[in-house]
N, C-alpha and C positions, 0 to 999 in steps of 0.2 A: 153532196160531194161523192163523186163515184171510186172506188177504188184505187190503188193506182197501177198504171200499167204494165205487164207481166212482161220482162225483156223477151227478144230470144233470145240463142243460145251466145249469138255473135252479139248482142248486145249488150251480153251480161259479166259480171264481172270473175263471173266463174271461167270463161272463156279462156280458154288455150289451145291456140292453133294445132293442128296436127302435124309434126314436124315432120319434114320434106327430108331424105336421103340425101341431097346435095349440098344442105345444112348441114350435117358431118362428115362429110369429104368421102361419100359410099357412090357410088353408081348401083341399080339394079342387080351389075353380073358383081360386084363385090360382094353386095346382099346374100344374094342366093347364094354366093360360095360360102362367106364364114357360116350361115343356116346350116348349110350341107356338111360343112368342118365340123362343127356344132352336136352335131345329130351322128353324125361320124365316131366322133368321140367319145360319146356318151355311152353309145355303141361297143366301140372299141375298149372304153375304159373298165366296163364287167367284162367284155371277154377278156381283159389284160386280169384284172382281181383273180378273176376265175381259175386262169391260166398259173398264175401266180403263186396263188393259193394251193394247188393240186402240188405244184411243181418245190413250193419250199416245204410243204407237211411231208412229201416224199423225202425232200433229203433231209427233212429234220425228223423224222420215221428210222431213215437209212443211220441218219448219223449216233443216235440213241438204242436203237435195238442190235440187241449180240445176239444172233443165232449159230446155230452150225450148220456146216453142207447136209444135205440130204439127197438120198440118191433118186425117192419116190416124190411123185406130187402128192402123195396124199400125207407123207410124211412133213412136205412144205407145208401144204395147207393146214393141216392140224397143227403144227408151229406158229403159224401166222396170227390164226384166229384167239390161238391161248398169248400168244404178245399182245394181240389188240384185247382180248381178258385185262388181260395183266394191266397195260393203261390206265382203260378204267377203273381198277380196282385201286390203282395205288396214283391215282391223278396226275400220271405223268401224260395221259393223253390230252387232257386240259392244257396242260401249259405249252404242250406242243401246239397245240389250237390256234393258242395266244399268240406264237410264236411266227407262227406261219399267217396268221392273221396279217399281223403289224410289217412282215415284212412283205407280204403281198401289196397291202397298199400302198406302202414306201419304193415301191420295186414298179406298183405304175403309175405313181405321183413320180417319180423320178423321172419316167419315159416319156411323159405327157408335157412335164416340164423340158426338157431337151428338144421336144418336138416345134416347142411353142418359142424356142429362137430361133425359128424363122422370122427376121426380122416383117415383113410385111404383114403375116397371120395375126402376127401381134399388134402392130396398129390399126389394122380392121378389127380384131377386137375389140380395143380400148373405143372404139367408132362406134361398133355396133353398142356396144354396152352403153353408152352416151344417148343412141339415139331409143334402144329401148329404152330406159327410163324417160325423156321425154315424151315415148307415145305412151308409157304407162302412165305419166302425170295427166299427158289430154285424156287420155279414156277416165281416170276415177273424176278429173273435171267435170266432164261431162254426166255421168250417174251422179253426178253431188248437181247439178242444175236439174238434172231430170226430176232426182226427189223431192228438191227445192219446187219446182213449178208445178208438180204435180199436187204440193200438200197446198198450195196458193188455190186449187179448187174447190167449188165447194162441191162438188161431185166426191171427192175424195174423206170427206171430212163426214156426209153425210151417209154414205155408204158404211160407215164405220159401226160392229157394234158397242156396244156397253164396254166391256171389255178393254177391246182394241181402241176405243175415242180416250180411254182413263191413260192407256199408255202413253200414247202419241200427245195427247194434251199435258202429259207430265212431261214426256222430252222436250215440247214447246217452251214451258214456264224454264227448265232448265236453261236452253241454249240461250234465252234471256237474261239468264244471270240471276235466277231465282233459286233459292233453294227447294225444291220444288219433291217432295218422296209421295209417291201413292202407298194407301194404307192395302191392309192387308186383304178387306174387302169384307169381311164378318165383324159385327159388333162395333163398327164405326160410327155411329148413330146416323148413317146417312153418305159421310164424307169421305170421298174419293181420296183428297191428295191434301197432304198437310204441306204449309208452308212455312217455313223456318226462317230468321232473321236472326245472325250473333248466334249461332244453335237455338232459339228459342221461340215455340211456338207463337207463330204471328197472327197466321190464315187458315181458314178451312175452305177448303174447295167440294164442291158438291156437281158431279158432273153428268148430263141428263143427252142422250142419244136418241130420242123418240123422233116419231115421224110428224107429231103434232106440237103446236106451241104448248111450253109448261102453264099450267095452271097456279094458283098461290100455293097449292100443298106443300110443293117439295120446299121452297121459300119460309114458309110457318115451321116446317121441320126442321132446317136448317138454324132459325133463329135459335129454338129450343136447345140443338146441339152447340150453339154457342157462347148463348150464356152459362149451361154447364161446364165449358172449356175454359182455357186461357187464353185462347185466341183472341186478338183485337177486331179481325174481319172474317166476312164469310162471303164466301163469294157463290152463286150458283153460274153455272155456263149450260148451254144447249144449242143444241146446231139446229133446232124447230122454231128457237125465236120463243119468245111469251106472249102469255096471253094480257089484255090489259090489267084485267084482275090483279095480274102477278107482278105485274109494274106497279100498280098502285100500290099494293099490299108490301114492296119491295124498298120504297123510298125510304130513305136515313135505314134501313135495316141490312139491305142484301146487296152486293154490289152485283150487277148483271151483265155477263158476256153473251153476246150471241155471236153467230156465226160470221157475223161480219166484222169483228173485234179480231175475232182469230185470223180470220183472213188478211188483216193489215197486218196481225203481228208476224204473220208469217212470210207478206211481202218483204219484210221491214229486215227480215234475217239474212236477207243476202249478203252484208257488209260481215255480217258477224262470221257468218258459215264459210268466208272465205280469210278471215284473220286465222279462224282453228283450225282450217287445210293446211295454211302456209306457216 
């Protein structure tokens, strides 16, 4: 019984059209203007802060410092520089900061808002905003099918190493509904990923990346680490397949994944990888 068949993209249940401009009431030249509005403003709203900013610290400068007339600049200037001292020193320049801050932003939130009754700006916005999130939905759609049909190869699985097979076969057992944690990888007795049941240990998983089918070793070793554990099962997995040896040696002892196990459980996740999108 051969595997079962890999949708594509339109086939599949990840599938979300890419929503068309005339699905929310945009023509192309609305597109490009609110973009340009957009981009405009974004623009305009640091040079408004900016502007803002400079222009209330001045009069909140102006309004806070008492100086006297002076006839010389060098007399202003050395008055000047001993005020902005003085500031610092006694944290009145902080709180004019503050000051000047808060009313900057409030001074081109306020502009920006006045700007945006124009009655039409404002429903091309609410438009735009609409349809971006729909092409934002088709796009991570679509990257959630790609990883989806990409990890359904065995190209993908077998490329893997040690390492990286412990990961990704630990997010597998997960998105299954398994309690699935990989151990820390020293002094495990062999065992990659423990499995948990009610918080308590169920499974040992033992997981082998090699280019050749497993021999009975890692299987013999396995069993050892299990009757010293709590565990009820031990599972070994390899994307090389076993050797017969390790089949025989395996019965009533070892449960065995190969490559082709994982590849139906991962066909099989489509249903699930699209209830945890939505």
């Amino acid at each position: 019984m051969g595997l079962p068949r890999i949708p594509s993209y339109k086939d599949s249940k990840f599938f979300i059209p890419t929503p068309l401009l005339q699905n929310f009431g945009l023509t192309p030249t609305d597109y490009e203007e609110i973009t340009k509005y957009l981009k405009e403003k974004r623009s305009d709203k640091l040079l408004l802060r900016i502007f803002f900013f400079l222009l209330s610290a001045y009069a909140s400068y102006a309004f806070f410092s008492v100086t006297r007339v002076s006839n010389s600049i060098g007399e202003t200037l050395k008055l000047f520089i001993g005020r902005c001292i003085a500031f610092l020193l006694t944290g009145e320049f902080i709180v004019i900061t503050l000051i000047a801050a808060v009313l900057a932003g409030l001074s081109s939130e306020l502009y920006f808002k006045l700007l945006e009754k124009n009655y039409r700006i404002k429903a091309l916005l609410e438009q735009e905003a609409q349809y971006s999130l729909a092409l934002k939905n088709s796009k991570e759609a679509l990257v959630r099918y790609e990883d989806w049909k990409n990890k359904t190869n065995k190209d993908y699985w077998t490329t893997l190493d040690g390492h990286d097979f412990e990961i990704q076969f630990t997010n597998l057992l997960n998105l299954f509904g398994y309690d699935a944690r990989k151990t820390r990888g020293s002094g495990d007795g062999g065992v990659d990923i423990e499995i948990f049941e009610d918080g308590k240990l169920d499974s040992i998983v033992s997981c082998k990346a090699h280019k050749k089918p497993i021999g009975p070793g890692p299987g013999r070793d396995l069993v050892g680490t299990l009757t010293a554990s709590n565990a009820n099962t031990a599972i070994l997995v390899s994307t090389s397949g076993f050797s017969s040896g390790a089949r025989q040696f395996a019965k009533d002892r070892v449960v065995l994944w190969d490559l082709e196990k994982i590849l139906r459980m991962q066909s099989q996740l489509e249903e699930k990888l699209i209830k945890k999108a939505s």
